[in-house]
MMTF fields as JSON, N, C-alpha, C and O atoms, coordinates in Angstrom:
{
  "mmtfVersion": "1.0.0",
  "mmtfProducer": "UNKNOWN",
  "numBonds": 271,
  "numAtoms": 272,
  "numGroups": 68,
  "numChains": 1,
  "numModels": 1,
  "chainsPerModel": [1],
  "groupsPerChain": [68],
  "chainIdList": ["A"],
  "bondAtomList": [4, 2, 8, 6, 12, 10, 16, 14, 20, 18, 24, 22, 28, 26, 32, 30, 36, 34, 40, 38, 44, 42, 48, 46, 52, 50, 56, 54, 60, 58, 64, 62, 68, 66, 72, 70, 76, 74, 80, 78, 84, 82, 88, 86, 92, 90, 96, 94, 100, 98, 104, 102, 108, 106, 112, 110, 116, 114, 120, 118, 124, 122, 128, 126, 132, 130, 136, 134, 140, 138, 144, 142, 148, 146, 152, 150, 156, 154, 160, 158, 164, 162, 168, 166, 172, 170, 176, 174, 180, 178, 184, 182, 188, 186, 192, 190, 196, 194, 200, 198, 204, 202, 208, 206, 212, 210, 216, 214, 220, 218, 224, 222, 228, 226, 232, 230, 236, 234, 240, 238, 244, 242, 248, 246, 252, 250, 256, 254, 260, 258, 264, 262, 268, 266],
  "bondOrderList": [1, 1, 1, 1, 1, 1, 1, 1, 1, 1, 1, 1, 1, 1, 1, 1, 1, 1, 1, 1, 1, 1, 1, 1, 1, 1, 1, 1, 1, 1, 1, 1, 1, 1, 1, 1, 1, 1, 1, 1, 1, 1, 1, 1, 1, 1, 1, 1, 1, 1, 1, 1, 1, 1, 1, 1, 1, 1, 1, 1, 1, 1, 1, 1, 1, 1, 1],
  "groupList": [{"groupName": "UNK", "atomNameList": ["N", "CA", "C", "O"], "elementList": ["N", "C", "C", "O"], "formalChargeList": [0, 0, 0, 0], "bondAtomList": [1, 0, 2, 1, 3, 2], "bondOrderList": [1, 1, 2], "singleLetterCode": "X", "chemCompType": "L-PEPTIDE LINKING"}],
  "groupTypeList": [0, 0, 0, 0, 0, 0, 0, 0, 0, 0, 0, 0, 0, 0, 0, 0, 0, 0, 0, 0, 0, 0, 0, 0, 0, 0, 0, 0, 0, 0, 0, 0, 0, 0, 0, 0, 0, 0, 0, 0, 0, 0, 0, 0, 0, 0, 0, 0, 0, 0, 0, 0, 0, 0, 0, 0, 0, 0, 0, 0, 0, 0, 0, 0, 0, 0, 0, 0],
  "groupIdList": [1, 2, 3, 4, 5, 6, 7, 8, 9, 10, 11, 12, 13, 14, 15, 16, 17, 18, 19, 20, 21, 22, 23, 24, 25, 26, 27, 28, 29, 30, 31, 32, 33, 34, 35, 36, 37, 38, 39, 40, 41, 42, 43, 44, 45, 46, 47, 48, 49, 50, 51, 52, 53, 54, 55, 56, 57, 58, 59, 60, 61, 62, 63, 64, 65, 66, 67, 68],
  "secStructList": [7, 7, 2, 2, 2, 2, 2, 2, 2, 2, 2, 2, 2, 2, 2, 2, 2, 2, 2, 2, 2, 2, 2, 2, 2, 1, 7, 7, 2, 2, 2, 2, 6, 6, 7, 1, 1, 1, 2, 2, 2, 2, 2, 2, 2, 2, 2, 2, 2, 2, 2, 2, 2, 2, 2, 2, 2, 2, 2, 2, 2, 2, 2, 2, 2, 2, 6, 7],
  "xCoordList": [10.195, 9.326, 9.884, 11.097, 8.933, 9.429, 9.549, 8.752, 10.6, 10.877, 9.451, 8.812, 9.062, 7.058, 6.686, 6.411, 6.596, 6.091, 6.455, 5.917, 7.522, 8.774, 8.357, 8.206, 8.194, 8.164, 6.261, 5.814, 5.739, 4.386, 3.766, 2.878, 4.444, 4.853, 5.013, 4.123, 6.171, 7.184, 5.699, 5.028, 5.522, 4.049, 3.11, 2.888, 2.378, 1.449, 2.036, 1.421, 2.921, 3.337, 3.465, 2.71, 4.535, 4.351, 2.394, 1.781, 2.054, 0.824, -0.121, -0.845, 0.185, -0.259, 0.168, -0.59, 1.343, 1.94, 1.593, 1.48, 1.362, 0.586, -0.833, -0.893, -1.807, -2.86, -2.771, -3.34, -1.925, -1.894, -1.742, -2.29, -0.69, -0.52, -1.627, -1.765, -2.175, -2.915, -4.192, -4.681, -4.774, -5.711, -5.349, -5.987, -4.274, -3.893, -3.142, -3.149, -2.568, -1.734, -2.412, -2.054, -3.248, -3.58, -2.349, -2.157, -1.453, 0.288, -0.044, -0.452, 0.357, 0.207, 1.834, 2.405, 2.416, 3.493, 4.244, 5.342, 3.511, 3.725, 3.54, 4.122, 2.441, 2.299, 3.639, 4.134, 4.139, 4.979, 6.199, 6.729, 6.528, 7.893, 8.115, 9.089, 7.024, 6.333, 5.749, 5.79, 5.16, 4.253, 2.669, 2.16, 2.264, 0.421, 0.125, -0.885, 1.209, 1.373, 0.935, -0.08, 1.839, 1.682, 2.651, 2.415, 3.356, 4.359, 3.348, 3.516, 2.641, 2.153, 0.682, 0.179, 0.221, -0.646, -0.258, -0.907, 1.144, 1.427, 1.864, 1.718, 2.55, 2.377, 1.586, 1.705, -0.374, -0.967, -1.742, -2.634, -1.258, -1.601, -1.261, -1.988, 0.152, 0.787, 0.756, 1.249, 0.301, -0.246, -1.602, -1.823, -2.876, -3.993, -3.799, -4.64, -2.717, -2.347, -1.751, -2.003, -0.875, -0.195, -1.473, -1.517, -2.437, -3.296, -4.134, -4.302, -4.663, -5.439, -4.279, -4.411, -3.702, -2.376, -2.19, -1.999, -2.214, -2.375, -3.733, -3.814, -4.623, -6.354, -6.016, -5.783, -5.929, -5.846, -4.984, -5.356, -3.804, -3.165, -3.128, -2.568, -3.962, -4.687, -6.068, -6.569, -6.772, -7.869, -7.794, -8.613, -6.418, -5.542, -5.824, -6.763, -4.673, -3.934, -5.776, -5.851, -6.449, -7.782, -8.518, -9.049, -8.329, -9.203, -8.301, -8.656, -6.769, -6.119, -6.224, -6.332, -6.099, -6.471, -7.481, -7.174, -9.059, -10.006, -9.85, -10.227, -9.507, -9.701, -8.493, -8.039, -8.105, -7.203, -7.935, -7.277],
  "yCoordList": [7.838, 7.778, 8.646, 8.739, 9.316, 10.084, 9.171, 8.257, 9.462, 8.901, 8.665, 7.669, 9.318, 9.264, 8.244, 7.34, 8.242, 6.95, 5.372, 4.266, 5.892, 4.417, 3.677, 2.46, 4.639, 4.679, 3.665, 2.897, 4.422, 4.067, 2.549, 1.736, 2.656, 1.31, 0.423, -0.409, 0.391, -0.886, -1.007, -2.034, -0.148, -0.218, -0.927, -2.028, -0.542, -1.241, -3.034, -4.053, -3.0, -4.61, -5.03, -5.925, -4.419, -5.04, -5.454, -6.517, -4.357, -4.638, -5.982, -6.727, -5.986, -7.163, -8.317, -9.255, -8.304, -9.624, -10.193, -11.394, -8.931, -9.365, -9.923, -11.152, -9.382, -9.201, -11.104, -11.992, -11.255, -12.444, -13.531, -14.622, -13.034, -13.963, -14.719, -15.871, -13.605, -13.189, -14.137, -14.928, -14.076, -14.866, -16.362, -17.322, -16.319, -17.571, -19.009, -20.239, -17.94, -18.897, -18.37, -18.932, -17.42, -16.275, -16.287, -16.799, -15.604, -15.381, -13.498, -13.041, -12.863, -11.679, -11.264, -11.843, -10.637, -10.69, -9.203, -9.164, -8.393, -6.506, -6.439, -5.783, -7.499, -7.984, -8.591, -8.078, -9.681, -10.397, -9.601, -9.598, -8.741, -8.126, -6.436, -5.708, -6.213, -5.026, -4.741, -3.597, -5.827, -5.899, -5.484, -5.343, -5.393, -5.358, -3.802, -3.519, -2.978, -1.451, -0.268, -0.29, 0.773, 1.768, 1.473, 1.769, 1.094, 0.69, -0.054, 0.179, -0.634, -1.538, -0.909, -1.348, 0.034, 0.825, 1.956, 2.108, 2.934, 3.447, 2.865, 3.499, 1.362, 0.44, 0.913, 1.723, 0.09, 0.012, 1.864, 1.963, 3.165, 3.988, 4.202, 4.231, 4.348, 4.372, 3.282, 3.263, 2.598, 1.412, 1.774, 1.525, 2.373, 2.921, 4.135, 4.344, 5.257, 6.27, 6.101, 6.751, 5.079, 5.068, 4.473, 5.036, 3.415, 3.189, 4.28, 4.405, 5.087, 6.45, 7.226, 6.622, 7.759, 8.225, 7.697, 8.512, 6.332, 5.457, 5.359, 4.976, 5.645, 5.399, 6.746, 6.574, 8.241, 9.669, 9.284, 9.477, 8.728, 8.791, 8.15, 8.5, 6.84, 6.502, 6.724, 5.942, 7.81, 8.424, 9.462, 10.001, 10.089, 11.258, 10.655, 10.874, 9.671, 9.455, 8.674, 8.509, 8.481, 7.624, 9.203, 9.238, 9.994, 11.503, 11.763, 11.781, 12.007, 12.485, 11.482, 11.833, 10.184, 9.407, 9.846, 10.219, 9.848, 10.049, 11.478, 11.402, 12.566, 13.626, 13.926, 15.068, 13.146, 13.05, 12.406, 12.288],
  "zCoordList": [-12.183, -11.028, -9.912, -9.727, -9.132, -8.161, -6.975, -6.761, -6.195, -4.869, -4.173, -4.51, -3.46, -3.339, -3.589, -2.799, -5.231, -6.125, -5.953, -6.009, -5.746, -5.46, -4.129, -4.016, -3.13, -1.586, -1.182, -0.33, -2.552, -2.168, -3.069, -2.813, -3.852, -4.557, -3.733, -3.552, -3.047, -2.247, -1.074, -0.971, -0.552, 0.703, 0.132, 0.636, -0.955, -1.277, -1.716, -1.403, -2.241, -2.236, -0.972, -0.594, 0.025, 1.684, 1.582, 1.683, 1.396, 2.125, 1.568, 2.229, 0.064, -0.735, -0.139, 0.108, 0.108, 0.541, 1.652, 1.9, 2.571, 4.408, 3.82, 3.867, 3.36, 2.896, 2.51, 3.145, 1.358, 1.585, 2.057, 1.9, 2.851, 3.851, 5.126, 5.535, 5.405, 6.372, 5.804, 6.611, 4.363, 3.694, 3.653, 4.086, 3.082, 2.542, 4.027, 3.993, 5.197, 5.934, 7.543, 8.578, 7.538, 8.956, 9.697, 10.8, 8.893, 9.36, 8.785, 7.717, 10.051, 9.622, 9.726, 10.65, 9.177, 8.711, 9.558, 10.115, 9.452, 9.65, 11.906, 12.77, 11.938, 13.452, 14.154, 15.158, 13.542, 13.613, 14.174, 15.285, 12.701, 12.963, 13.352, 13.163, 13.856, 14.204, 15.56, 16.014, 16.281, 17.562, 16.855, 15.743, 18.45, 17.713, 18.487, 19.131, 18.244, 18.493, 17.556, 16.86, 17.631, 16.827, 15.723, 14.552, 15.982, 14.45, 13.645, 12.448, 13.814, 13.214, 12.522, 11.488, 13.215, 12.963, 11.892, 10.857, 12.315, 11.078, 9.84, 8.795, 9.854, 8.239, 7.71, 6.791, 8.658, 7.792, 7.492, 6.65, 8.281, 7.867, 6.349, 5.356, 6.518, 5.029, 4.143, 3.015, 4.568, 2.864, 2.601, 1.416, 3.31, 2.801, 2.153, 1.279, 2.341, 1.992, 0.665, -0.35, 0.828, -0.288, -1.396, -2.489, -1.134, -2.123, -2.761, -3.974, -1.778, -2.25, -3.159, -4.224, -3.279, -3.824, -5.143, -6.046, -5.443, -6.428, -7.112, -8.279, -6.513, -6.89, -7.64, -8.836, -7.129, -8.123, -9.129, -10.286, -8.905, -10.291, -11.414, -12.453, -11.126, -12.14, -12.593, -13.401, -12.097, -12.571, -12.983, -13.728, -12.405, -13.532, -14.749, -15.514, -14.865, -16.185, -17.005, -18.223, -16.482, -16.959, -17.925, -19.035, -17.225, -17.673, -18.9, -20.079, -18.272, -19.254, -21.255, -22.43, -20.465, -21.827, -22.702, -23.834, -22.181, -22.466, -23.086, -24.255, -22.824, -23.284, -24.162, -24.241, -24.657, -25.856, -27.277, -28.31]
}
């Protein structure tokens, strides 16, 4: 796995985990230890980034299957 990969991995779990939290307890987690600022705003930039990022590379690897 490339560093990238790794980086965008660990984000999207943070973000799962707020996500749940946030559903399950309305404890937002990234607010908390973050403020209700720009830190908190670039998280959730880079956990949507990192999901799009993840959406191509499994529609890579979805094409690449198929055309095998």
């Amino acid at each position: 796995m490339k560093n990238i990969e790794i980086l965008f991995t660990i984000l999207l779990i943070v973000g799962g985990i707020n996500w749940g939290l946030v559903g399950l307890f309305n404890y937002n987690l990234v607010t908390t230890l973050l403020g209700d600022g720009t830190m908190s705003k670039v998280v959730y930039g880079l956990v949507g980034v990192s999901a799009l990022y993840q959406v191509v590379q499994y529609l890579k690897c979805r094409m690449a299957t198929k055309a095998a």
